[in-house]
Every structure is written in structure tokens, then in C-alpha cells.
C-alpha positions as CSV (number, residue, x, y, z in Angstrom):
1,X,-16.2,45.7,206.1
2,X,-15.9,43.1,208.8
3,X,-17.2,39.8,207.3
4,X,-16.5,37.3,210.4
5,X,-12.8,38.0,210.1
6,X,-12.8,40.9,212.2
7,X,-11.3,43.2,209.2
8,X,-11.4,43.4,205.5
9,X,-9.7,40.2,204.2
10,X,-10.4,41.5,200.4
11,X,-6.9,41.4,198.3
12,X,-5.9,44.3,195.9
13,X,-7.6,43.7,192.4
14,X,-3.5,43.5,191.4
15,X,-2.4,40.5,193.4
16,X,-5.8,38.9,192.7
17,X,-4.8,39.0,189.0
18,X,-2.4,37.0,189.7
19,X,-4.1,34.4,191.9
20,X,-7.4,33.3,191.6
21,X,-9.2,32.1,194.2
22,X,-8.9,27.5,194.8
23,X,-11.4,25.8,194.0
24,X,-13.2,25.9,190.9
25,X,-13.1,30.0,190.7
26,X,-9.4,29.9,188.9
27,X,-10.9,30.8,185.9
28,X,-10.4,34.4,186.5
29,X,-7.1,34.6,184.3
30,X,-5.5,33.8,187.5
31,X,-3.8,30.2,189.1
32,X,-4.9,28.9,191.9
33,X,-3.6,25.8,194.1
34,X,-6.0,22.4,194.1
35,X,-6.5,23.1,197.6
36,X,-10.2,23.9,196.7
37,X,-12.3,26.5,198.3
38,X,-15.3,25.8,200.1
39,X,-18.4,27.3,198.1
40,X,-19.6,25.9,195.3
41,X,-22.7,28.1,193.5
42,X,-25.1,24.8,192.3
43,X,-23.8,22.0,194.7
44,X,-21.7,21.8,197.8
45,X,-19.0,19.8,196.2
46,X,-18.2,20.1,192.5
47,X,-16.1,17.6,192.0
48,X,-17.0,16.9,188.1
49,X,-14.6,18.1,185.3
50,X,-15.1,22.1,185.5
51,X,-15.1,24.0,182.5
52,X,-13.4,27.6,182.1
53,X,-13.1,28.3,186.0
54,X,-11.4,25.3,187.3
55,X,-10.1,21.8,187.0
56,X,-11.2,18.2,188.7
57,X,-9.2,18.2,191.8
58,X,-11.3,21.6,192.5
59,X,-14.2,21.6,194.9
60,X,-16.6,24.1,196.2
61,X,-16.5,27.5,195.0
62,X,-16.8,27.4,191.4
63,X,-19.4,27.7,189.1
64,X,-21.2,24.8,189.3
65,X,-20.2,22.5,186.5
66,X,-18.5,25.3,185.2
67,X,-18.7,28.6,182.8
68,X,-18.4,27.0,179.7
69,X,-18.3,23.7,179.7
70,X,-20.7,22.3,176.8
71,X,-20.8,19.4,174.8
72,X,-19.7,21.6,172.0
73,X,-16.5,22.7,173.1
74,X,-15.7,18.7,173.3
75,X,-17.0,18.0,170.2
76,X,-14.9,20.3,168.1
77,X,-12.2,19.1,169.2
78,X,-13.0,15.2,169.5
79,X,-13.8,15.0,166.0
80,X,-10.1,15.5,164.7
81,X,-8.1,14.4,167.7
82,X,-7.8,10.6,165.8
83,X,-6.2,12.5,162.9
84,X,-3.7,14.6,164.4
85,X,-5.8,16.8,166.4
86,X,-7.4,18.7,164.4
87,X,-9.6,21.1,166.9
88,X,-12.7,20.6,164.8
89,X,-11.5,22.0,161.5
90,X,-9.2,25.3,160.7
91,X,-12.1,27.4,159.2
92,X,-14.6,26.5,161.9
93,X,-16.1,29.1,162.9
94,X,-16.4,30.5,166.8
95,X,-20.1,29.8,167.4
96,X,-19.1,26.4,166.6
97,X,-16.5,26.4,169.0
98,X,-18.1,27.6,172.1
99,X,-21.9,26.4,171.8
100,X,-23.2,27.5,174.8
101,X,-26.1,28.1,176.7
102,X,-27.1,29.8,179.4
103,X,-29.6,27.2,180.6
104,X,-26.7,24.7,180.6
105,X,-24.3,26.7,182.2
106,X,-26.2,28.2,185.3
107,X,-28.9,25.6,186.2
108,X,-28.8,24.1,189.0
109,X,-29.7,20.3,190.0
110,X,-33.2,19.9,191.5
111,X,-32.0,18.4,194.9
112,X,-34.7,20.6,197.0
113,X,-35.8,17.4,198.9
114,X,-32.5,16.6,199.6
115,X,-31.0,20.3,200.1
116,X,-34.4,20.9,203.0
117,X,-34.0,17.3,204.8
118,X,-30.2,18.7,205.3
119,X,-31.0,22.0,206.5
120,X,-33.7,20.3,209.4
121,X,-30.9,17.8,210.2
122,X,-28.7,20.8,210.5
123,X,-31.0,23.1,212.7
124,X,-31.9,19.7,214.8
125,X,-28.1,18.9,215.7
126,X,-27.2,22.7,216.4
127,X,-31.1,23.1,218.4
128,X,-32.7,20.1,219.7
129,X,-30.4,17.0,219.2
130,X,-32.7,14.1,220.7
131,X,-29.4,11.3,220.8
132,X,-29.8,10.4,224.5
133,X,-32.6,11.8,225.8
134,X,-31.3,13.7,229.1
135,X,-30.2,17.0,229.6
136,X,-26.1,15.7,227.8
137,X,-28.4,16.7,224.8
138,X,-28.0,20.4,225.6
139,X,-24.2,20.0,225.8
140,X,-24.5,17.8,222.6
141,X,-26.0,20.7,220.7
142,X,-23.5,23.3,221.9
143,X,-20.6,21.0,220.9
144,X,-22.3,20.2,217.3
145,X,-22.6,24.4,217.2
146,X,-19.0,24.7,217.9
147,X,-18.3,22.0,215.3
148,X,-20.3,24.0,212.7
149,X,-18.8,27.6,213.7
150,X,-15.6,25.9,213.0
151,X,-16.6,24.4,210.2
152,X,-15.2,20.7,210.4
153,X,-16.8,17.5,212.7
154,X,-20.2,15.5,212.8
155,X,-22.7,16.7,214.6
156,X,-25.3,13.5,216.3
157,X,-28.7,14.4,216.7
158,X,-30.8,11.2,216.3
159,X,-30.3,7.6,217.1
160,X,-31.6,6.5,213.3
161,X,-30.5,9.4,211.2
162,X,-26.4,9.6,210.1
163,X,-25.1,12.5,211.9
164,X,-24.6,15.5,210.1
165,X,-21.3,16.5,208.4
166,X,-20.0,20.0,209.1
167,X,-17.8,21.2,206.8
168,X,-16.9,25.4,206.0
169,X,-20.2,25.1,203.5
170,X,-22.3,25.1,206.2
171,X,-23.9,28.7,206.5
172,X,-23.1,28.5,210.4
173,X,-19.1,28.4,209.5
174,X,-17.5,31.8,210.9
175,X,-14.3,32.2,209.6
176,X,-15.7,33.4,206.2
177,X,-14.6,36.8,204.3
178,X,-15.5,38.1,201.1
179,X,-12.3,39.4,198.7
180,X,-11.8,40.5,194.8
181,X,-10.4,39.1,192.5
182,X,-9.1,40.8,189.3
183,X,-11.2,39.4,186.3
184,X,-9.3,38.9,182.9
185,X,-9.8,40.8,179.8
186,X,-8.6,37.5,177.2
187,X,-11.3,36.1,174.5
188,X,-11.6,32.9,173.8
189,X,-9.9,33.2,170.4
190,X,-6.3,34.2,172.2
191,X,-6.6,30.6,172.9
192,X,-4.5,31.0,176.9
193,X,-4.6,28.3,178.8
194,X,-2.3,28.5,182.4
195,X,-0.8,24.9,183.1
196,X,0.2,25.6,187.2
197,X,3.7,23.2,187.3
198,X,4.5,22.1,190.9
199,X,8.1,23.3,190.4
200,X,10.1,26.3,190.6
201,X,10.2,29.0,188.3
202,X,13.8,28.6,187.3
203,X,13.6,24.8,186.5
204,X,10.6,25.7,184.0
205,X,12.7,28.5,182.3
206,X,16.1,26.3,182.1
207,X,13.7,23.5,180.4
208,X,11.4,25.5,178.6
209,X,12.3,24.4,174.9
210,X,12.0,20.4,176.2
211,X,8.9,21.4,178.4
212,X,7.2,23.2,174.7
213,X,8.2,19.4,172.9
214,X,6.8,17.5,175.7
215,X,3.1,19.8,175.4
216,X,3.6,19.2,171.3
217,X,3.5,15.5,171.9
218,X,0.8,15.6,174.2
219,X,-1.2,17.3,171.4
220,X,-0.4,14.4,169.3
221,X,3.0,15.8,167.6
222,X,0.8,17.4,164.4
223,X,3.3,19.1,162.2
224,X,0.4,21.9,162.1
225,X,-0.2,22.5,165.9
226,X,2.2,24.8,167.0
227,X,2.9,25.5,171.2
228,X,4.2,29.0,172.2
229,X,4.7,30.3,175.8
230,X,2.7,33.6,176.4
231,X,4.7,34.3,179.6
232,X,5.9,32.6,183.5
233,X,5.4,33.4,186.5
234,X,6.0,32.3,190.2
235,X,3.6,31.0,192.6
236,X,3.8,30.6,196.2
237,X,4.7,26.9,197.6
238,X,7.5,26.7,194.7
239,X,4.6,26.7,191.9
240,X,5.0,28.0,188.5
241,X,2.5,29.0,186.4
242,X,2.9,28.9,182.2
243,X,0.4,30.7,180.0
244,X,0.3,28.6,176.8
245,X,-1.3,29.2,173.7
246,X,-1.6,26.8,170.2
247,X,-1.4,28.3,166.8
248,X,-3.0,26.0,164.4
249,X,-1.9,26.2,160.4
250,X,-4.2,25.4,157.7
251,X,-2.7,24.0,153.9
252,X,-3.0,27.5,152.8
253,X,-0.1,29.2,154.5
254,X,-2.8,30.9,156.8
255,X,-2.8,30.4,160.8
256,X,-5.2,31.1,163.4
257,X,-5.0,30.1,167.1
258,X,-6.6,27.4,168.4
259,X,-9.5,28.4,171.2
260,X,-9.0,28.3,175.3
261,X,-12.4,26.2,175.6
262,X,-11.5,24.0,172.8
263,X,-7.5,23.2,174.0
264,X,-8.9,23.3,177.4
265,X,-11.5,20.6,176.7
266,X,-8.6,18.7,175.0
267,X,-6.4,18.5,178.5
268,X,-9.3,17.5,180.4
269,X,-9.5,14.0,178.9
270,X,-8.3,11.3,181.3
271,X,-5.6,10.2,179.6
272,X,-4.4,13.5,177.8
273,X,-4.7,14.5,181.9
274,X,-2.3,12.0,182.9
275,X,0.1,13.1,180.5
276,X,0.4,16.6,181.8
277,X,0.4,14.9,185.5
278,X,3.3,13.1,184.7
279,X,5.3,16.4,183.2
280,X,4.1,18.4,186.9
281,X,0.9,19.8,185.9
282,X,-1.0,20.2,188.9
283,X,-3.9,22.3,187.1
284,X,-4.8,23.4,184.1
285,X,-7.5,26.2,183.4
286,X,-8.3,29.0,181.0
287,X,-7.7,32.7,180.8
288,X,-10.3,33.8,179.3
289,X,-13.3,36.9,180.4
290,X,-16.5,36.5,181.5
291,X,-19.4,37.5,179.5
292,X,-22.2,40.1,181.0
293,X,-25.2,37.3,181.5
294,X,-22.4,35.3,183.3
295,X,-21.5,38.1,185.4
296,X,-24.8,38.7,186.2
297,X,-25.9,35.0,187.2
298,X,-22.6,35.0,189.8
299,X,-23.5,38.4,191.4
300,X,-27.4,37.4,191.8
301,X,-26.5,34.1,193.4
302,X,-24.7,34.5,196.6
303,X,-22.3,31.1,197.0
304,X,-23.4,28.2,199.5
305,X,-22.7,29.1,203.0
306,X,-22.3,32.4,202.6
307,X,-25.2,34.6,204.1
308,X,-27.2,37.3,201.5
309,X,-26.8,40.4,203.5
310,X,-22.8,39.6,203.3
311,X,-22.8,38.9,199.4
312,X,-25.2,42.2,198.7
313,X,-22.4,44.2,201.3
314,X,-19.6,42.9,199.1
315,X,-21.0,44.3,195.7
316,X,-21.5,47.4,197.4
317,X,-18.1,48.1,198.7
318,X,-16.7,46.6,195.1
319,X,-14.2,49.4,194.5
320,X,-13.9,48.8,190.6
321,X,-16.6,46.7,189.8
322,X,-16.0,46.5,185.9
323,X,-12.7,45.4,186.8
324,X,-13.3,43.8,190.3
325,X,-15.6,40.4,191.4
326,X,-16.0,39.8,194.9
327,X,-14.8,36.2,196.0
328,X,-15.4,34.3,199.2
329,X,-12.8,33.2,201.2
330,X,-13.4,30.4,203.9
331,X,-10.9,29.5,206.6
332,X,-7.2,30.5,207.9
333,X,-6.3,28.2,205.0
334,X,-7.5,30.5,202.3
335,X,-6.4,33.8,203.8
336,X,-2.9,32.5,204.2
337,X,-3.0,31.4,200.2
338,X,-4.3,34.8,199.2
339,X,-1.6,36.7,201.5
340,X,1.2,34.4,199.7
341,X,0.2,34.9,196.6
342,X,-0.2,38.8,197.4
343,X,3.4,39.0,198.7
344,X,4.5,37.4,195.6
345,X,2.8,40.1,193.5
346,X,4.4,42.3,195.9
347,X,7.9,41.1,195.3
348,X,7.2,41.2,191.0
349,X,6.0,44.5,191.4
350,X,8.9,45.8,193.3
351,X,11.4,43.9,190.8
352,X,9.7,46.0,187.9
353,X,10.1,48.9,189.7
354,X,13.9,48.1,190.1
355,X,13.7,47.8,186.4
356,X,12.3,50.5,185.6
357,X,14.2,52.7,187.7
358,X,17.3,51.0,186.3
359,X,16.1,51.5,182.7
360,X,15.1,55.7,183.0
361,X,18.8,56.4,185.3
362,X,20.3,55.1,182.0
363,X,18.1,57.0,179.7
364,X,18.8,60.0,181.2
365,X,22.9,59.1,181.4
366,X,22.0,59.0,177.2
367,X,19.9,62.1,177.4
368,X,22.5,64.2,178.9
369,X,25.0,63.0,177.0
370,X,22.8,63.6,173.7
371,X,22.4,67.0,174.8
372,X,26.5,67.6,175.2
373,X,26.9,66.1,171.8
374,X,24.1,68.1,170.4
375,X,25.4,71.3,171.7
376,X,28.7,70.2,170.4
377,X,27.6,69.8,167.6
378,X,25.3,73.1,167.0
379,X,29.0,74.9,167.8
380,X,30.8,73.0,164.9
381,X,28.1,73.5,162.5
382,X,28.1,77.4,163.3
383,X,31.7,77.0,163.2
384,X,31.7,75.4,159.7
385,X,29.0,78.2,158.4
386,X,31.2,81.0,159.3
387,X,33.8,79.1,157.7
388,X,31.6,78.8,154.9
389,X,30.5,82.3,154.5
390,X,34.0,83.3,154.3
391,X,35.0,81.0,151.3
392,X,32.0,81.7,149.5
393,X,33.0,85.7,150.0
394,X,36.4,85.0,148.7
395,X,35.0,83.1,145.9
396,X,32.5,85.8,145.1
397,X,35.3,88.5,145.4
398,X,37.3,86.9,143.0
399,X,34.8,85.8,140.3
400,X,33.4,89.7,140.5
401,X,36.6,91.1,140.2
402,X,37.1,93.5,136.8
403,X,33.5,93.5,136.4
404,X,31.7,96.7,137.2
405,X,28.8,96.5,139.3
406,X,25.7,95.1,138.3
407,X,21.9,96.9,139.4
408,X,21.5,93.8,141.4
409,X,24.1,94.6,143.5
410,X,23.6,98.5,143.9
411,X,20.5,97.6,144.7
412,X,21.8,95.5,147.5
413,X,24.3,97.9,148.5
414,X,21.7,100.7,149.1
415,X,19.7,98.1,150.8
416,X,22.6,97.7,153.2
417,X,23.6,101.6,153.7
418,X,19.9,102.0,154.3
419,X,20.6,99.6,157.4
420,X,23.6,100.3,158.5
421,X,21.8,104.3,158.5
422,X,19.2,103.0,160.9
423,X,21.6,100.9,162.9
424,X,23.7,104.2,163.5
425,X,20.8,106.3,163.8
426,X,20.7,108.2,167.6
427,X,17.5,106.7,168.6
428,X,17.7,103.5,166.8
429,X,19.2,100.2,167.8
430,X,23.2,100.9,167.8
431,X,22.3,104.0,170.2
432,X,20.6,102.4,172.0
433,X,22.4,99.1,172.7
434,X,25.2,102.2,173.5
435,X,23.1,103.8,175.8
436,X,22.6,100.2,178.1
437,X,26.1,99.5,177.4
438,X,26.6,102.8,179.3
439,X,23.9,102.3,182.1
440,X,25.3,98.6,182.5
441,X,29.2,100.1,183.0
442,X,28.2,102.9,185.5
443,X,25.8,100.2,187.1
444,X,29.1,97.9,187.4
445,X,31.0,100.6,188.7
446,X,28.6,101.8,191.3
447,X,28.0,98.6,192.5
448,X,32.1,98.5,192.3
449,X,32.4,101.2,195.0
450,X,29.9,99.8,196.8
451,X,30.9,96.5,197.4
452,X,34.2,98.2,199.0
453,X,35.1,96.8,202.4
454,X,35.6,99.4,205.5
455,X,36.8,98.0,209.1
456,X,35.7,99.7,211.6
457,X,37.9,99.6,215.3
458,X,36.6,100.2,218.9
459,X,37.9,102.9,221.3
460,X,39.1,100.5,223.4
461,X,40.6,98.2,221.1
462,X,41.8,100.5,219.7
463,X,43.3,102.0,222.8
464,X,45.0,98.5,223.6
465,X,46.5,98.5,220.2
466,X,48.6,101.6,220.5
467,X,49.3,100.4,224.5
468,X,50.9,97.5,223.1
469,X,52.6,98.9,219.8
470,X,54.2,101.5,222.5
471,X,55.3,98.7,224.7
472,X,57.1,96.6,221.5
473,X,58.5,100.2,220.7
474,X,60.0,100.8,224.5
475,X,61.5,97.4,224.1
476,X,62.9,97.6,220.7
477,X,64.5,100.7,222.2
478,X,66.0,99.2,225.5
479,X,67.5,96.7,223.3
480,X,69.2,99.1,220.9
481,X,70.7,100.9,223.6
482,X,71.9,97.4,225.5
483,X,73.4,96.6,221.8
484,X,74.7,100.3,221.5
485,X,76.8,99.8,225.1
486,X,77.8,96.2,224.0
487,X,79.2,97.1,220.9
488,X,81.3,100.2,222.5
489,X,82.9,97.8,225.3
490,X,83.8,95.7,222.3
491,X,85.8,98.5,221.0
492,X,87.1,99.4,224.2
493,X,88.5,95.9,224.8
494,X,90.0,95.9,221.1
495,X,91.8,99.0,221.4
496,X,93.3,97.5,224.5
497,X,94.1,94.8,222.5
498,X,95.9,96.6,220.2
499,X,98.0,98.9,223.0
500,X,99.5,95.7,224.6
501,X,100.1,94.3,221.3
502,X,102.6,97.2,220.9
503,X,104.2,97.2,223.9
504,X,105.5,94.0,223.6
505,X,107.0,94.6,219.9
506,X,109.0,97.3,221.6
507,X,110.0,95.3,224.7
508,X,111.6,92.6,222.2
509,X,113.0,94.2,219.6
């Protein structure tokens, strides 16, 4: 769906559940940077302490003053702070703990007056501005309209009324797109709370045992109060965001954990907030779900700026909508955060799968070589049974021997004749197995005969063949006879030899 972005700027439900959307809306399990969004449900800027969804620097689109912030989740926990921080009492119980209501959590301030005298002031400097009286005011109110597509700039409209501030709130903004964000499954009582550090992932981890003592003295140092780290993760921008969670130990050995409203409420004091500033804590929120009615009062209510038919589109085309809540997004400055933080998700996701694949290559390396030993191993044992068998029929032979047989074992022995009859029986098994022990043989030998290779020669090849045989044969002859005539004048020229030899013996003696 194209909502003013041209394309569907929604990001998967799996990198949103990793990444909230800014502002006030990171309550969704997910971190978010304090560059706050523009929408805000009840006001246009939030800027009081949020509850569950967001923290102070937040402004814009959160839940008004929050999903549950109430005075009781402060008071639980402000009653035993003085004393070691006691978060309202070990065995108190959860209704205590998160006294809500949903009068408290969704109403919204009656500024009609105010909210109407800014719409006309609005519709005056983008329609009629009446600033100098001429026809400039026309190009006046084309430049206030281009301020308010954009979303930033005042727009002049009236000698004796302030000009109006554009800012992306303003319904006229155009760079607006609706996305989902993945909504967490926690409860309260798991007690997460994500503490967004503004430094890198591998400092966290290297510090991690002084970064646990530096939370445990922010919580007062209690001997009872116990921090734990639920898991890290990187953000974009060099963030890091910790999941935290406090275990809480009464005097009778038992433990519970202490709840994400209640510690949450606890890190939102000024000076406890100054604390976790000073250790890199850029924002703090909790990870905990959303009930039904509060579900319900977020998809009813469209955020501020961001027109009806849009918000009703983006349930719609919700593709998991038990899992899925859409989320606006406002400006080039959002879309980029969501992208980076989808990228990231991106990376962790393909790391796993690295893992993964790492972890089942070496399982099956073990299965195979399970398999081998097991197969070994089936060998010796049938190996050591035959051995067995033998030992135990020598040991039988020889502690039977000089007896005479017993019924028993007649019995047996005709048991086993009677077998060995039907074994050797014609048309029983032995005959039978001798029969495709036949068939197989003459099959082998068939198949034998067949498989013989014959060469076949062309006429003419042929034909050359014996040409040049016969002409290797007429030369093998020519140079026997040329060997025959050289070996003959070789014994011509010794019987000369000899002759001469004699005559001169007779000549000297």
C-alpha cells in the first residue's frame, strides 16, 4: 500500500521485534533511539515521564502519558525504597502492583478549544493568509503549504496572531508511512526492563559483571535485590541494548521477581535517572505485552497527523495481526532508523544461520560416525555370540557326557529331524532356495555369453589390412634375400682368405 512514500515502508514483524518504533512507542519489547517520532495519540508532544512504551526524552508517538503509568506502580515501589528498596513488600500481590485503569491510561486532556483555534490558524495560513493584504498573500499561502507538506517552518497568516508552527504532526505532512512492529509476548511479572547503552556491544559484554554492580548500587546495594542479564543485543549507531531483570528474596529462602512497571517506575526518578545517565543509559523502557482493551483503544484511535482512511488501510493489510501492530512512521529520518535497525536483524539472523549450519555439519560428522561404530559394534557382538554358542556347546557336551539321554532332549532331537525333514523336503525351503540357486547360476551364465564382445571389420578396411600386411611380407622378403646374398659374399671373400693364407706358408717354408 502506498501511504505518501510511494511504496510499502512497513518493516518485517522480525526486525520490528527488535526495534521499536522512537518516540514513546518502544514499549513494544523493542529499543528504540530518543530521536522521538512525530505522533503522539492524546497530545502532540508528550514530553512527560511515559510509562510502559517510552521514556522522557520521547516525544510524539506514544501513548499519551503512557500504558501503564499509574500512581500505583510508583507507590509500591516508593514505600520501601528508604529501606533498601523494597518494591512495596515481597508478598505483595500483582493487583497491587499494577493498579490501573483504563480511564487513566487512555483519556485524553480536554484541549478542544485549543486543539480547534489551531486547526483554523492552520487552514487560514495554508488558505487565506491575510499578513499583507496584496496578492504576496497568495504566494504566502503556497509557501506556508510547502512548509506543512514538508513538515517543518512557520507559517504567517495574521498580523496579531503568532504564526503557526509546522512540524510532521501536522495532518498536511507527506512523508508519512504506516509499518508493524512486532508486539512482545513478556508479563509484567518476568520483570524485563531494556536499558538502550550508547556503546558498543563488545564494551557491554567485556564489562558486564562491573556494569551488573554498578545497576545493584543504583538499586540501593540491598543484599536481597538481585540483577541478572536476560540477554544483549546490537543496535544501530553503536547502541546496545541490555534486557535486565531483578529477583527479589524474601527472609524465607523464597524469591520472586520484581515487576517491569514497578523497577521501571523506580529508574524513572530524577535522580535514580541520572545515575543510569551517567553509566550510558540513553533509555530505559519495559518489555512487557499489551492487554486486549489496550490494543483496542490504539487501533480505534488513529495517531495525530495521520489521516483515518490510512490508519483503517493499515489494519486491513496487517498480515499477522495477533502478532503484528501497525506503527506510523514520519519522515526520511524514521525510515532510515527502521532500515538500520532491519539490516541489523538481518545480519543476527544470518549469524544464526551460520550457527546453525555449523552446529548440524557437526552433528551429522557424529551421526555418521555413530553409525560406523554401531555397525562395528553389531559385528563384534554377533562375533562374541557365535563365540558364545560354541563354548556353551562344548560345556554342554562335556557335562552330558556318560549320561544317557534324557525325554527332554529326544524330544528336542525329533523336534529338530522334524525340521531338518522339511528343510530337505523337494518342495520345501532347501529345494527351493536350490532351485533359485540354479535359475540365478544359468541367469549368470547367460548373461555371461552375452556380454561377450565381437568386432566387426569393413570390406574395405579390411581389404587395406591384408594390402599392407602383403606389402610388410614383400619387404621382409627382399630383405632376407639382400641378407641371403650378403652373407654368401662373406663366405666367398673368407675362403679367399683362407687360399692366400696358404700360399704364402708354402712360398716361405
Amino acid at each position: 500500500m502506498a501511504f505518501n512514500f510511494g511504496a510499502p515502508s512497513a518493516t518485517s514483524g522480525t526486525a520490528a521485534a527488535t526495534a521499536a518504533p522512537t518516540g514513546g512507542f518502544g514499549g513494544f519489547g523493542t529499543t528504540s533511539t530518543t530521536a522521538g517520532s512525530a505522533f503522539s495519540f492524546s497530545t502532540p508532544a508528550n514530553t512527560g515521564a511515559t510509562g510502559l512504551f517510552g521514556g522522557t526524552q520521547n516525544k510524539g508517538f506514544g501513548f499519551g502519558t503512557g500504558f501503564g503509568t499509574t500512581a500505583g506502580t510508583s507507590t509500591g515501589l516508593g514505600t520501601g525504597l528508604g529501606t533498601g528498596l523494597g518494591f512495596g513488600g515481597f508478598n505483595t500481590q500483582q493487583q497491587q502492583q499494577q493498579q490501573t485503569t483504563l480511564g487513566g491510561l487512555f483519556s485524553q486532556p480536554t484541549q478542544a478549544p485549543a486543539q480547534s483555534n489551531q486547526l483554523i490558524n492552520t487552514a487560514s495560513a495554508l488558505s487565506a493568509p491575510t499578513l499583507l493584504g496584496d496578492e504576496r498573500d497568495a504566494i504566502l499561502a503556497k509557501w506556508n503549504q510547502l512548509q506543512a507538506f514538508w513538515g517543518t517552518g512557520k507559517g504567517y497568516f495574521n498580523n496579531n496572531i503568532p504564526p503557526v508552527e509546522f512540524t510532521q504532526e501536522n495532518p498536511f505532512c507527506r512523508f508519512k508511512a504506516v509499518g508493524y512492529s512486532c508486539m512482545p509476548n513478556n508479563k509484567d511479572e518476568d520483570g524485563l526492563v531494556v536499558l538502550v547503552f550508547n556503546k558498543k556491544e563488545t564494551d557491554i559484554r567485556s564489562q558486564q559483571q562491573q556494569l551488573v554492580e554498578s545497576l545493584h548500587k543504583v538499586l540501593g546495594g540491598n543484599q536481597t535485590l538481585t540483577v541478572n542479564v536476560e540477554g544483549i543485543k546490537t543496535l544501530p549507531d553503536d547502541q546496545t541494548e541490555v534486557v535486565i531483570y531483578v529477583v527479589e528474596r524474601s527472609p524465607n529462602g523464597t524469591s520472586r521477581r520484581v515487576p517491569a512497571t514497578t523497577l521501571y517506575a523506580y529508574f524513572e526518578q530524577t535522580n535514580i535517572k541520572t545515575q543510569l545517565q551517567q553509566l550510558g543509559v540513553t533509555l530505559s523502557m519495559t518489555r512487557t505485552e499489551l492487554s486486549p482493551a489496550q490494543i483496542k483503544q490504539l487501533l480505534q484511535n488513529p495517531p495525530a497527523g495521520v489521516d483515518p482512511i490510512i490508519w483503517e488501510q493499515a489494519k486491513v493489510d496487517n498480515p499477522d495481526s495477533e502478532k503484528l501492530i501497525p506503527v506510523p512512521m514520519v519522515g526520511f529520518k524514521e525510515l532510515l532508523r527502521r532500515l538500520k535497525v532491519q539490516d541489523q536483524m538481518t545480519k543476527q539472523h544470518q549469524t544464526r544461520l551460520d550457527i546453525i549450519s555449523e552446529d548440524i555439519s557437526e552433528l551429522q560428522k557424529n551421526q555418521t560416525t555413530t553409525m560406523a561404530k554401531i555397525a562395528q559394534y553389531k559385528r563384534k557382538l554377533m562375533d562374541l555370540s557365535h563365540r558364545t554358542l560354541q563354548v556353551l556347546i562344548k560345556q554342554e557336551i562335556q557335562r552330558k557326557s556318560g549320561y544317557a539321554i534324557q525325554a527332554d532332549e529326544e524330544q528336542l532331537r525329533v523336534q529338530l529331524d522334524t525340521i531338518q525333514c522339511e528343510l530337505n523336503a523337494p518342495t520345501q525351503f532347501k529345494g527351493r532356495l536350490n532351485e533359485l540357486m540354479s535359475q540365478i547360476r544359468m541367469q549368470n551364465h547367460f548373461g555371461a555369453v552375452k556380454s561377450e564382445e565381437r568386432y566387426y571389420i569393413d570390406a574395405d578396411l579390411l581389404r587395406e589390412i591384408k594390402q599392407h600386411l602383403k606389402q610388410q611380407q614383400e619387404g621382409l622378403s627382399h630383405l632376407i634375400s639382400i641378407i641371403k646374398d650378403d652373407l654368401e659374399d662373406i663366405k666367398l671373400v673368407e675362403h679367399g682368405l683362407n687360399e692366400t693364407i696358404h700360399i704364402r706358408g708354402g712360398v716361405f717354408s
